[in-house]
DRENDRENVO-221419 format. One record per residue: residue number from 1; residue in three letters; x, y, z of N, C-alpha, C in turn. Coordinates in steps of 0.02 Angstrom, whole numbers, m for minus. Each point is the difference from the previous one (the first is absolute). Layout:
N
NUM; Ala; X; Y; Z; X; Y; Z; X; Y; Z $
...
This chain:
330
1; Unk; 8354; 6121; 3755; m3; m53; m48; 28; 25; m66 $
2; Unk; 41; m61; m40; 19; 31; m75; m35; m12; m50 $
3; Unk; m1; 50; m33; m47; 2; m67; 65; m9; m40 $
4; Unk; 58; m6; m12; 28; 7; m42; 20; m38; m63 $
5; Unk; m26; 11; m63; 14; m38; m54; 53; m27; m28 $
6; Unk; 19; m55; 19; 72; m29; m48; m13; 36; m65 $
7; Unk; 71; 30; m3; 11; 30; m89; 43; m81; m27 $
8; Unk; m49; 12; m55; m14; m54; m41; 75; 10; m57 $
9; Unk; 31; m85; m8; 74; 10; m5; m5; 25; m98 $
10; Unk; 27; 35; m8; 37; 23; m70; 27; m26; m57 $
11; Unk; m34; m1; m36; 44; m45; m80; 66; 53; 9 $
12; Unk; 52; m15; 22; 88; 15; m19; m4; 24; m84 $
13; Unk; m6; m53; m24; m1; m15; m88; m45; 50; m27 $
14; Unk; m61; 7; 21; m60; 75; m26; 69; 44; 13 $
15; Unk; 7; 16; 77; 7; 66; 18; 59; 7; m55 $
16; Unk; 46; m47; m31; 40; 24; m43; m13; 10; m58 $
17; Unk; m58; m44; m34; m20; 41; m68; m24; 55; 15 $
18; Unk; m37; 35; 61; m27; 59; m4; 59; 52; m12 $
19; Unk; 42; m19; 43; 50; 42; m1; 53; 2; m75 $
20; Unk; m6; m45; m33; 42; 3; m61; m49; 31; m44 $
21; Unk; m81; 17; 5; m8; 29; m43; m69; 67; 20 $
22; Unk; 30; m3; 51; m56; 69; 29; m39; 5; 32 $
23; Unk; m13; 13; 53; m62; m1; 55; m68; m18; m36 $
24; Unk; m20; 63; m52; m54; m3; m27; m60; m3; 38 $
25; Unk; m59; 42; m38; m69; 12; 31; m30; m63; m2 $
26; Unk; m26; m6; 65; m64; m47; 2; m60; 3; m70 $
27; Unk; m21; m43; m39; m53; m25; m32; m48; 25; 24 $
28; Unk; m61; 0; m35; m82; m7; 25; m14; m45; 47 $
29; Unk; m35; 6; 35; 2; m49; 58; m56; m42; m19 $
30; Unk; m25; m13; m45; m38; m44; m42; 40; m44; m48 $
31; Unk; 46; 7; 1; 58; m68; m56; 4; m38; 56 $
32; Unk; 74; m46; m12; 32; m70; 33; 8; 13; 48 $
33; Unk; m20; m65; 52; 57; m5; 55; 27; m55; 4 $
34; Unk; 62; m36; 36; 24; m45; m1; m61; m55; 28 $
35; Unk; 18; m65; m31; m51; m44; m13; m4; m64; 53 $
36; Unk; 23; 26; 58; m3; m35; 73; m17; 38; 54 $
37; Unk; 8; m19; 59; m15; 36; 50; 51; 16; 73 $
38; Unk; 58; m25; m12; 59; 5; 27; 32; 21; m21 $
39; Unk; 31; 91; 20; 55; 26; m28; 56; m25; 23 $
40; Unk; 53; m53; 38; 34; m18; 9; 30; m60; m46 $
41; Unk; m71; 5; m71; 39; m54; m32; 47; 55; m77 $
42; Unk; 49; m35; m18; 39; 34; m36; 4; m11; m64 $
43; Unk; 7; 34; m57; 19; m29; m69; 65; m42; m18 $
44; Unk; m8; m41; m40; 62; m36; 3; 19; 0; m74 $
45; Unk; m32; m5; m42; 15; 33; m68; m64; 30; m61 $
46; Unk; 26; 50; 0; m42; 38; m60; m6; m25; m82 $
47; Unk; m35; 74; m37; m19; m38; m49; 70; 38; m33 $
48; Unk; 11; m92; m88; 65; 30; m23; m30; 40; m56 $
49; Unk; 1; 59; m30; m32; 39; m50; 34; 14; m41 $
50; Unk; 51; m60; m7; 52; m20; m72; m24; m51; m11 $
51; Unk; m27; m23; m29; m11; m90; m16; 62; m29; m60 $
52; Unk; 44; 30; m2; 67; m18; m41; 18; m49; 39 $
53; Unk; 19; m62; m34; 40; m43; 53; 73; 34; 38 $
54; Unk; m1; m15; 51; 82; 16; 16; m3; 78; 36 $
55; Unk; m47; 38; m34; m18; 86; 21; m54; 0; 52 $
56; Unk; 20; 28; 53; m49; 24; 26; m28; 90; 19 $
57; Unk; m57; 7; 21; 4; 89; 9; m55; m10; 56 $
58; Unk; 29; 22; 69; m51; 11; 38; m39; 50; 21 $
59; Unk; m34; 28; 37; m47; 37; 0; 17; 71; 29 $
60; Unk; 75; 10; 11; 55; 55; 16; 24; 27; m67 $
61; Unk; m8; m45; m43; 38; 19; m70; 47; m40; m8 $
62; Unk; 38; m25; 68; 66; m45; m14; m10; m72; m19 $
63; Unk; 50; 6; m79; 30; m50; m35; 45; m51; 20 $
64; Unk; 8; m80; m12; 12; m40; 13; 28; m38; m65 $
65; Unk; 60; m7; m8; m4; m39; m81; 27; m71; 34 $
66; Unk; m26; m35; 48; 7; m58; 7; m51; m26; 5 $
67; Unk; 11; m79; 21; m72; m38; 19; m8; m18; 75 $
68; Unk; 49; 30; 28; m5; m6; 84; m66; 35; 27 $
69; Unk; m25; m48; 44; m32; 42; 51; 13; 60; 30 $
70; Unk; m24; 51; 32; 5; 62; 12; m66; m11; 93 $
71; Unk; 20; m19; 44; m43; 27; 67; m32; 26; 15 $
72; Unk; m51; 37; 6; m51; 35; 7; m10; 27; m64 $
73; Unk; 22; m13; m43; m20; 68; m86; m19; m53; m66 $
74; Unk; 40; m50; m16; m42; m9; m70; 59; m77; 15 $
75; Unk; m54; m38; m67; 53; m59; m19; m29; 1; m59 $
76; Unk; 53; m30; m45; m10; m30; m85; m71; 3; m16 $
77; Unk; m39; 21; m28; m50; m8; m42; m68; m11; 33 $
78; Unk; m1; 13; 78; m34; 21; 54; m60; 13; m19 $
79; Unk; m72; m24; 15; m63; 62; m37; m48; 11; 73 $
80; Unk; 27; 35; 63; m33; 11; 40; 50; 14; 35 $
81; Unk; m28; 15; 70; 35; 28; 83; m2; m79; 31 $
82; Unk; 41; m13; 27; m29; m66; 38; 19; 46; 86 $
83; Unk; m47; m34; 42; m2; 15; 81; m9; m80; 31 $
84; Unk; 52; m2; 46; 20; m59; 28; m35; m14; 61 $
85; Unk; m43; m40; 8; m44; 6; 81; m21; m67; 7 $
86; Unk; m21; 2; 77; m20; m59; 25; m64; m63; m41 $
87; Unk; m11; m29; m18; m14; m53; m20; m71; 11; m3 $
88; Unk; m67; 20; m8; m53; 16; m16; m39; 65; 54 $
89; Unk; 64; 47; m8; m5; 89; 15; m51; 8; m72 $
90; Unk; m47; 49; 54; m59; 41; m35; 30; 39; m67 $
91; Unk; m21; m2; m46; 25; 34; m67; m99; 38; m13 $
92; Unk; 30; 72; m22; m25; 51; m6; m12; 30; m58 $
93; Unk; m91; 6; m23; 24; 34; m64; 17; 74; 5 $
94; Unk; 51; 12; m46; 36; 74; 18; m51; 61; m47 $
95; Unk; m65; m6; m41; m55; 46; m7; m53; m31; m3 $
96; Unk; m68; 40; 7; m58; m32; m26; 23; m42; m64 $
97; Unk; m60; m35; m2; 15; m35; m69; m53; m63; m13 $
98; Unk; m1; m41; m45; m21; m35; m3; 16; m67; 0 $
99; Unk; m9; m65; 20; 23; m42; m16; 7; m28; m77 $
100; Unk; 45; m33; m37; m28; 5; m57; 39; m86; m27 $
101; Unk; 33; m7; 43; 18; m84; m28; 40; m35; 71 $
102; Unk; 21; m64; 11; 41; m13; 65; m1; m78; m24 $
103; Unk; 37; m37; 36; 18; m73; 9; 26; m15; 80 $
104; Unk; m30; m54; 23; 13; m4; 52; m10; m84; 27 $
105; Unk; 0; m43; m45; 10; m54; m11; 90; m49; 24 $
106; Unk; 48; 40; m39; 55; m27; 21; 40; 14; 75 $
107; Unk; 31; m51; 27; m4; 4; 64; 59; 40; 32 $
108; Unk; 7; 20; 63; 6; 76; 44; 67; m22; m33 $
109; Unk; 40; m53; 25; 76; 13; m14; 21; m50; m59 $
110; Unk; m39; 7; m64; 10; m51; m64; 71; 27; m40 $
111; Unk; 37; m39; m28; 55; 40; m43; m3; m27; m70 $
112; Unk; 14; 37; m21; m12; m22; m84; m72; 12; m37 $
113; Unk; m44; 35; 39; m56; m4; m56; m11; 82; 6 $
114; Unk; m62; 30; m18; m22; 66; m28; m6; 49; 75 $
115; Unk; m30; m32; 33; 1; 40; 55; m79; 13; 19 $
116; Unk; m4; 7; 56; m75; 27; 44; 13; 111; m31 $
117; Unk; m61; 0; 8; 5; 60; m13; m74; 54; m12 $
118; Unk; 0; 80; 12; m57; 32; m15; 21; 73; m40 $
119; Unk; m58; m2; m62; 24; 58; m32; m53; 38; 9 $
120; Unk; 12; 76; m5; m53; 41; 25; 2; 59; m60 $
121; Unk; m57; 27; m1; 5; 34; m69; m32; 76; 23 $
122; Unk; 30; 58; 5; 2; 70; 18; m32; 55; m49 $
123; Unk; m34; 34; 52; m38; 77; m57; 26; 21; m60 $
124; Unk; 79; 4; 6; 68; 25; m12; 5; m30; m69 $
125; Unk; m24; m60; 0; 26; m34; m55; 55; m56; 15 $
126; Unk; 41; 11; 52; 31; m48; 24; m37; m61; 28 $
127; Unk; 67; m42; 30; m13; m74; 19; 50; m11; 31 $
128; Unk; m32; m36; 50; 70; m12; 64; m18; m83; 6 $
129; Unk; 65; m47; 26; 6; m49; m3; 34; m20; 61 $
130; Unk; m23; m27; 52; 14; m51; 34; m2; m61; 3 $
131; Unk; 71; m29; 9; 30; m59; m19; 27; m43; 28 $
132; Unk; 17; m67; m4; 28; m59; 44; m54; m9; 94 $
133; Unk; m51; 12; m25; m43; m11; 55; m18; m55; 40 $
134; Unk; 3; m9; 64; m26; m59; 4; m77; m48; m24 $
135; Unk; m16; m55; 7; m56; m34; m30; m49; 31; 20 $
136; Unk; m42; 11; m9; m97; 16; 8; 3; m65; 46 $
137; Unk; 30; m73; m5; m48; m15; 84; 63; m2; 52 $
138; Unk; 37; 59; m26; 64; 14; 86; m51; 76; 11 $
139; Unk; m26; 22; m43; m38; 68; 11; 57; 55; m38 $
140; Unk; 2; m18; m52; 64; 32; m39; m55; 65; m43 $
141; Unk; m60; m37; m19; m30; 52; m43; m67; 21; 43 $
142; Unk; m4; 68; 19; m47; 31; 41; m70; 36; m36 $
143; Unk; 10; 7; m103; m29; 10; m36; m31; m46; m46 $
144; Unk; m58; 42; m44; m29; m56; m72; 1; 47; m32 $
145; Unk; 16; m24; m70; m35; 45; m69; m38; 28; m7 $
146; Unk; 6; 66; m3; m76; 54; m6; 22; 47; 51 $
147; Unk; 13; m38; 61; 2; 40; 53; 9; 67; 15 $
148; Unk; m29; 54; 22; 47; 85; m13; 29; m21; 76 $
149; Unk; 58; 19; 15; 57; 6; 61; 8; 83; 10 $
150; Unk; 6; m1; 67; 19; 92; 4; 58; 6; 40 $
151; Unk; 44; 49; m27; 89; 3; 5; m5; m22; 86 $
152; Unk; 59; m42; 20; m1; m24; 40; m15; m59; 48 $
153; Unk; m56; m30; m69; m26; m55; 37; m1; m87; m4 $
154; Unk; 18; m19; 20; 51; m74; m3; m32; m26; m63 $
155; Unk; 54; m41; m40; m20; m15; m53; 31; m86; m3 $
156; Unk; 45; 12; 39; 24; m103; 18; 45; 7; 45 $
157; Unk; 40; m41; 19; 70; m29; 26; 55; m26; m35 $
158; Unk; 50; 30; m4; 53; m51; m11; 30; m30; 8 $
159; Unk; 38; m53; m60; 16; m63; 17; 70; m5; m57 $
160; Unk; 4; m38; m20; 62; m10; m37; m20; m54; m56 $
161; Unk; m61; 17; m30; m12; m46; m60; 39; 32; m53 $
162; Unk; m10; m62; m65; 29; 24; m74; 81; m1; 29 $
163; Unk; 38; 9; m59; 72; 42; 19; 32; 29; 41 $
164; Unk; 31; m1; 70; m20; 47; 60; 61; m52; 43 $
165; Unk; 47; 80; 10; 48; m28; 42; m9; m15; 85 $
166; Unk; m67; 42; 17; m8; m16; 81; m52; 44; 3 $
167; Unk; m55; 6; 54; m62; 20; 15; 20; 96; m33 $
168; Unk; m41; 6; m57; m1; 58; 6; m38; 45; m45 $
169; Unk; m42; 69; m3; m46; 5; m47; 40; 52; m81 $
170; Unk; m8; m60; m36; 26; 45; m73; m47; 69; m33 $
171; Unk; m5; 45; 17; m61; 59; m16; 35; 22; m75 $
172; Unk; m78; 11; m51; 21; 36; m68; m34; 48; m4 $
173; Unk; 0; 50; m37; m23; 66; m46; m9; m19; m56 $
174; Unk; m59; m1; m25; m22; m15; m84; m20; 64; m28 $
175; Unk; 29; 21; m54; m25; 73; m27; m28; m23; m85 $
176; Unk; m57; 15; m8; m29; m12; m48; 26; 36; m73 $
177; Unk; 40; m18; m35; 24; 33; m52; m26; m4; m58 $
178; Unk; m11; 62; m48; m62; 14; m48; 26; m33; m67 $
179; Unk; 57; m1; m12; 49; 1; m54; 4; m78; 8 $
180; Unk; 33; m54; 33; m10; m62; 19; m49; m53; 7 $
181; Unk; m62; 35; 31; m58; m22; 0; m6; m41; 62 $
182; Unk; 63; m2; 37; 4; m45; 53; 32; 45; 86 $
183; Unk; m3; m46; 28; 16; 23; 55; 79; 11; 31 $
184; Unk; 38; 54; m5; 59; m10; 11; 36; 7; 72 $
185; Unk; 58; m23; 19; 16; 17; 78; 25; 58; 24 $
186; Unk; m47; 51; 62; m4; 57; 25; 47; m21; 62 $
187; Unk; 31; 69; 11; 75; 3; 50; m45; 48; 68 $
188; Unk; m16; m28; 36; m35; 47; 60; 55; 38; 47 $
189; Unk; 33; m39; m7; 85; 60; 33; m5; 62; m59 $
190; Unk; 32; m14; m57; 21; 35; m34; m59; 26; m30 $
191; Unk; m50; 7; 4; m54; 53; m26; m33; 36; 66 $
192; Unk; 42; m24; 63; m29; 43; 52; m85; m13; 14 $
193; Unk; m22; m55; m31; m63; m24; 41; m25; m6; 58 $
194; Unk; 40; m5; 37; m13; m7; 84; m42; 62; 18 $
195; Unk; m42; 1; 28; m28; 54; 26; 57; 39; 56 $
196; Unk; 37; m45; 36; 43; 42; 36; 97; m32; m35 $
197; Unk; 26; 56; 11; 75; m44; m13; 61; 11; 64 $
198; Unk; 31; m55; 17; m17; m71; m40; m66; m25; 26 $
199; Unk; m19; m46; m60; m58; m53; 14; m43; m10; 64 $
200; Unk; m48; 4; 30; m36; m17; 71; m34; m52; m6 $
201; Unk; m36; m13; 77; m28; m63; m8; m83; 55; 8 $
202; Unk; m58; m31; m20; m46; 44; m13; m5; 31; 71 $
203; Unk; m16; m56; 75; m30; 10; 40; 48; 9; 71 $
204; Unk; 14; 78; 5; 35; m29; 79; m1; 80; 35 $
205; Unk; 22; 3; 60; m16; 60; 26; 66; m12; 77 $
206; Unk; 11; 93; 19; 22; m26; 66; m45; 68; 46 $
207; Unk; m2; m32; 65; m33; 43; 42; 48; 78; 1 $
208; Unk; m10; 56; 0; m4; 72; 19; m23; 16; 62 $
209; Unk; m49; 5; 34; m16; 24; 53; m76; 8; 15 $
210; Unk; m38; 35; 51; m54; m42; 26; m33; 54; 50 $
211; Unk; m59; m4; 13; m35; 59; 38; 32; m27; 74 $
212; Unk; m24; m25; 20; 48; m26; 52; 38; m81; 5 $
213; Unk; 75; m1; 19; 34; m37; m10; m5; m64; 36 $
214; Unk; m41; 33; 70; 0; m47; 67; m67; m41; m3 $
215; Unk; m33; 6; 49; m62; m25; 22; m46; 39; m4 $
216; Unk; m57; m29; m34; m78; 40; m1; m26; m27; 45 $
217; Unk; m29; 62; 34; m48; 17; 53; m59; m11; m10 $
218; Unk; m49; m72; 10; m86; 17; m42; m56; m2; 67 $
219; Unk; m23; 38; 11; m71; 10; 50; m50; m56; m45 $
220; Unk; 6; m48; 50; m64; m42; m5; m35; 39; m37 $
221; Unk; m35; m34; m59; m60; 27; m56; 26; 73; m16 $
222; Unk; 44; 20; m7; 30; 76; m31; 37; m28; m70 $
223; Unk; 4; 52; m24; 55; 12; m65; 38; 29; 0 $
224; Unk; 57; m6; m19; 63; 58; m5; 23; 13; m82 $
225; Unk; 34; 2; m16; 34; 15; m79; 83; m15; 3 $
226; Unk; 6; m35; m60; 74; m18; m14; 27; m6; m42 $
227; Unk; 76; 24; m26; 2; m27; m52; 82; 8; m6 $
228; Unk; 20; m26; m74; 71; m39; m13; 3; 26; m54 $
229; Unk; 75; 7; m35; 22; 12; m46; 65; m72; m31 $
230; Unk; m23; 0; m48; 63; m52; m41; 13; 43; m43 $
231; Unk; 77; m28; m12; 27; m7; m92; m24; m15; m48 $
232; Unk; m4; 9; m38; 1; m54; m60; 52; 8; m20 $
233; Unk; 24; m82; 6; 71; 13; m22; m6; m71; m55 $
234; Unk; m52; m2; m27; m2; m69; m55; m6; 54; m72 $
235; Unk; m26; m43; m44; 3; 39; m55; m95; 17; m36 $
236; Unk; m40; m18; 33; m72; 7; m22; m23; 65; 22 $
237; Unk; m47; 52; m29; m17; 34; 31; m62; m22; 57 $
238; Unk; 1; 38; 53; m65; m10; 60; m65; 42; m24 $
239; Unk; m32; m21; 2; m92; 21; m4; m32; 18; 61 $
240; Unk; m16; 35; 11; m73; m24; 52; m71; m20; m52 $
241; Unk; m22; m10; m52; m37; m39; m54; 14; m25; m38 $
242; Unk; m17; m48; m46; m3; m40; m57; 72; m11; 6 $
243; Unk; 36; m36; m71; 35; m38; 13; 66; 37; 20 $
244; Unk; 29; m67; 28; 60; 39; 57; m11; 17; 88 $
245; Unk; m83; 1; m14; m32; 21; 70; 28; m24; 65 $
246; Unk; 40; 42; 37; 73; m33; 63; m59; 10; 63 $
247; Unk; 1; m64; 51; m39; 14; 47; 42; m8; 75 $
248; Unk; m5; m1; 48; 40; m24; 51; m76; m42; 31 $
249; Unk; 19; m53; 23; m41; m51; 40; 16; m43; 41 $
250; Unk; m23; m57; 34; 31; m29; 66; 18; m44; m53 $
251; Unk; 41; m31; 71; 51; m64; m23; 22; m26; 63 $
252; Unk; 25; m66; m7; 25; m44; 54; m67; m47; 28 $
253; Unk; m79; m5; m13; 35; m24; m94; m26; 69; m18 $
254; Unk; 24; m25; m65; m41; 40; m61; m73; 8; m27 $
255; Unk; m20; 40; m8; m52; 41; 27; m54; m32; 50 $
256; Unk; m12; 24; 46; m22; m32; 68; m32; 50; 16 $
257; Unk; m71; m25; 23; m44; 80; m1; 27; 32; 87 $
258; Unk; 0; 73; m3; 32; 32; 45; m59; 9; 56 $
259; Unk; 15; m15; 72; m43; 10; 47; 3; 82; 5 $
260; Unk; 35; 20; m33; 27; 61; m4; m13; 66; m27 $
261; Unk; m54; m45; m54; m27; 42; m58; m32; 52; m5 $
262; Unk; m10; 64; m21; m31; 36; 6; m58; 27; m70 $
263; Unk; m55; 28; 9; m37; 5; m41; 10; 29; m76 $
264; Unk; 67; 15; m1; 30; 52; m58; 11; m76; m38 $
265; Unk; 31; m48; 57; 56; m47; m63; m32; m54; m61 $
266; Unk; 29; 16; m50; m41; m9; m55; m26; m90; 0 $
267; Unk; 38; m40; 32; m38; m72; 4; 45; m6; 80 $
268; Unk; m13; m52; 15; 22; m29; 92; 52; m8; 4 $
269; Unk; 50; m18; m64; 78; m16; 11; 30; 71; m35 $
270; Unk; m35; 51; m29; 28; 51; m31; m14; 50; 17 $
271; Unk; 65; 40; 32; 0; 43; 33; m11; 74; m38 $
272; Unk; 24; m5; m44; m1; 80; m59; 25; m21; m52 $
273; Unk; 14; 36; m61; 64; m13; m47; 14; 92; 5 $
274; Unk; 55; m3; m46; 46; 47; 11; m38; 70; m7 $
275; Unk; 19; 35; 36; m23; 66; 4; 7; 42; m76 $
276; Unk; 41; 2; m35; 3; 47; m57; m12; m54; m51 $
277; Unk; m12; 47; m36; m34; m26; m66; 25; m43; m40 $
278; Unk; 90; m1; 8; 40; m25; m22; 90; m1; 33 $
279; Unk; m2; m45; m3; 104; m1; 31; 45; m28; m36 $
280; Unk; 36; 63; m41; 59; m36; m18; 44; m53; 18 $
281; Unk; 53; m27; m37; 39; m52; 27; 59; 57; 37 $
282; Unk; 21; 1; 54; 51; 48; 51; m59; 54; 24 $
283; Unk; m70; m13; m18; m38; 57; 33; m19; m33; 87 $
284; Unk; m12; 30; 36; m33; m14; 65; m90; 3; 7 $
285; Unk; m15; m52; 13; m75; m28; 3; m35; 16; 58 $
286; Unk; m51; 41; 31; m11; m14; 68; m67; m29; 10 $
287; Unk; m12; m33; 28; m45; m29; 2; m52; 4; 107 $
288; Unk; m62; 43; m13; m38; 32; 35; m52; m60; 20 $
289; Unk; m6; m32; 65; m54; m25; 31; m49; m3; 46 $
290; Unk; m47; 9; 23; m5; m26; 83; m14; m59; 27 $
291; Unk; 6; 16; 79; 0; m80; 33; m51; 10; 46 $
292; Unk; m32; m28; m3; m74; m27; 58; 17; m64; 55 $
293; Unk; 2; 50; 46; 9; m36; 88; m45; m48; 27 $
294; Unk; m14; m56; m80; m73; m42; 45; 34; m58; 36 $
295; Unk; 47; m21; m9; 17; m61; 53; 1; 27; 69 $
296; Unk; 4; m64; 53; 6; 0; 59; 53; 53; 31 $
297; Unk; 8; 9; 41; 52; 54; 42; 50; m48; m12 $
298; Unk; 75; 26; m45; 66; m54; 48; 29; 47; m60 $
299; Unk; 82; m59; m14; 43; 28; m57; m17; m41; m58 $
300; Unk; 18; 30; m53; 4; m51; m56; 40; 39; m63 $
301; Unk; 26; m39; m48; 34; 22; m44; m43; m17; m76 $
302; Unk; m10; 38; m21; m25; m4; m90; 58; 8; m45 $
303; Unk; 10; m55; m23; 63; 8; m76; m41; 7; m60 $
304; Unk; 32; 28; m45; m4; 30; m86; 35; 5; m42 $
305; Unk; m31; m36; m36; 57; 5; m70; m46; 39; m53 $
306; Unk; 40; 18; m48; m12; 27; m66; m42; m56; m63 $
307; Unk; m44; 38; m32; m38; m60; m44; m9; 13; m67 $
308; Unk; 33; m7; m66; m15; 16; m48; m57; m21; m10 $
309; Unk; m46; 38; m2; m71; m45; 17; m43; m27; m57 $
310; Unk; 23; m56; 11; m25; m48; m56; 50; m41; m17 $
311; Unk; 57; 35; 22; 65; m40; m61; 44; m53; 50 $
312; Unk; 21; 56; 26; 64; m39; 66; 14; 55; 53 $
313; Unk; m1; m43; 43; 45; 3; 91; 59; 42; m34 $
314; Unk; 33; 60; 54; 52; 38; 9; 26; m90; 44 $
315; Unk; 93; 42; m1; 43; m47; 43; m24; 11; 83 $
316; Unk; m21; m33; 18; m18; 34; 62; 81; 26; 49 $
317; Unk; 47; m68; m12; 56; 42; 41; 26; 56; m39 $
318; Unk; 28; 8; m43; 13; 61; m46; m36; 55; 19 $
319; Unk; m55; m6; 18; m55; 46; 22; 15; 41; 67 $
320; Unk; 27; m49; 34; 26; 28; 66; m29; m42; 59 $
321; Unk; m26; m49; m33; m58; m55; 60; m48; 51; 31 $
322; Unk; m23; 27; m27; m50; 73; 14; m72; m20; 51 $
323; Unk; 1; 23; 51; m50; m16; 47; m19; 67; 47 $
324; Unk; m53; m4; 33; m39; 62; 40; m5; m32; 70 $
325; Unk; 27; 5; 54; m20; m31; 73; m32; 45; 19 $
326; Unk; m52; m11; 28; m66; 24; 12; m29; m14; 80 $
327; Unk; m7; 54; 30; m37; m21; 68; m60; 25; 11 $
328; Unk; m48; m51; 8; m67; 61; 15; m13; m13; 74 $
329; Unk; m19; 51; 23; m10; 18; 77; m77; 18; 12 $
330; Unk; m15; m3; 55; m64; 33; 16; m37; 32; m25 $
C-alpha cells in the first residue's frame, strides 16, 4: 500500500524572490505563518513600500517608476499581499493574538463598500488584518471581539467583499509606530516574518516512514507497539504539550473512538502526540503508540490523521491518506 504524500505545488513567484534575495535563516518558530491552509495557493501581489504615486518598491528591493501592475510582486500604492483562492477557503490567523475589531455584515461578493473583515492584535505589538471576507451568515467570520485565537486557527472565509477584483484574501502587517502614534504598514516578505522562507501554510506534513510498512499482526486481546514518523513541512512548530500540541488520531471520520485503543492512548480517538518535546518546521516528528487486539478475529484497517489539537485537521491527503491494516488472529 502507498503512503506517499503529494508534494504540495510551489509559489514559482516566492521561489524567485527567495532567490533574488537570499535563501536566508528560518525565523523563530513562534512568529508568522501564512494565513490559510493550502500551500498551493499563490501570491499575486505584494505590498508597494513606495507609496509615491507612479513608484513602486517591492519586497526584493526592485523599483518600478510606473503605475503598471507587476504579477506576483507589487501594484501602485498596494497596502498588503493579496492570495487568490476559492470562494470561502479557510483563512488562518498567522500568530496567537487577539481578536480586537472585525465587520462582517457586508455581503460575501458586495463591490463598492468597506469590506467584511478581522483584525487581530499580537504580543509583538503588531496587527494583522484579514480582508474582503465573506458575510458572517455565508460563515465568513469564525471569530468575536475579545476573542484570544492561537496561530493557526481559523479566523473566517473568504469572499470578495468591499473593493475586490475576484475571491481572494487581502492580508496586512500593522507595526505600531512611537513617533506617529499610529499604526503603520509592515512588509512580512521584506522583514522576513515568516517563520519559514518562503512563507508556509501553518499546518501540513508528509509521511517518512513507519515501524512496519505492511500489516499488523494483533493476537486477540494482545498489544503490540507502533509507530510513524512525519515531516513537518508547514511552518508552526510541533509540541507534544501546550500550545502547538501535534497529536495523530483516527479519522474517516474524524475522531472516532478506536476499537483499537490501548490503555496508554490519551482519550479514544487519540492515539499519542508527538514524541519529542518539540519539531521544527523540516524537522521529522515520530510519533509512538500501541494497539489493543480487542475486536473480533478478521482484517481491518485504522486510518489517521494529524491534529493540531484544538485548532485544525492536518490535510489528510497531503498526509499520505495514512492508515494501519490490521489483522487480529487467534
Amino acid at each position: 500500500m502507498s503512503r506517499r504524500a503529494r508534494t504540495a505545488a510551489a509559489s514559482a513567484l516566492l521561489q524567485l524572490a527567495a532567490i533574488a534575495i537570499g535563501s536566508g535563516a528560518a525565523l523563530a518558530t513562534d512568529d508568522y505563518t501564512l494565513p490559510f491552509y493550502d500551500p498551493a495557493v499563490t501570491l499575486s501581489y505584494g505590498v508597494d513600500r513606495d507609496r509615491t504615486l507612479n513608484r513602486q518598491l517591492d519586497w526584493t528591493g526592485q523599483v518600478w517608476n510606473d503605475g503598471s501592475t507587476h504579477y506576483g510582486r507589487v501594484y501602485d500604492q498596494h497596502t498588503g499581499t493579496d492570495y487568490p483562492m476559492a470562494l470561502r477557503s479557510e483563512v488562518a490567523a498567522a500568530k496567537d493574538g487577539t481578536v480586537v475589531d472585525l465587520e462582517g455584515g457586508f455581503g460575501t461578493t458586495q463591490f463598492g463598500q468597506f469590506g467584511n473583515f478581522v483584525k487581530v492584535q499580537h504580543a509583538d505589538g503588531r496587527e494583522t488584518l484579514y480582508y474582503h471576507l465573506a458575510s458572517a451568515t455565508d460563515g465568513g467570520i469564525s471569530v468575536s471581539v475579545g476573542a484570544n485565537v492561537v496561530a493557526g486557527q481559523r479566523v473566517g472565509r473568504s469572499g470578495c467583499s468591499g473593493l475586490c477584483y475576484g475571491a481572494h484574501l487581502h492580508f496586512e502587517l500593522l507595526v505600531w509606530s512611537q513617533s506617529a502614534e499610529a499604526f503603520k504598514l509592515g512588509d512580512p516578505m521584506s522583514e522576513r516574518r515568516w517563520t519559514t522562507w518562503p512563507g508556509r501554510v501553518p499546518f501540513d506534513a508528509s509521511y517518512v516512514r513507519e515501524s512496519n510498512s505492511g500489516t499488523e499482526y494483533i493476537r486477540h486481546g494482545w498489544v503490540i507497539s507502533h509507530w510513524v514518523e512525519f515531516r513537518n513541512t508547514g511552518g508552526r512548530l510541533w509540541r507534544s504539550t501546550g500550545s502547538g500540541r501535534t497529536a495523530i488520531a483516527t479519522w474517516d471520520p474524524a475522531a472516532h473512538a478506536s476499537p483499537f485503543r490501548a490503555i496508554a492512548w490519551p482519550l479514544s480517538w487519540v492515539a499519542t502526540y508527538v514524541d519529542q518535546a518539540s519539531v521544527s518546521p523540516d524537522g521529522v516528528g515520530r510519533f509512538s503508540f500501541n494497539l489493543y487486539g480487542a475486536p473480533a478475529v478478521g482484517s481491518y484497517k485504522e486510518t489517521f490523521n494529524l491534529d493540531a489539537y484544538g485548532v485544525h485537521w492536518f490535510d489528510h491527503a497531503r498526509l499520505g491518506n495514512y492508515y494501519v491494516p490490521i489483522v487480529v488472529t487467534p
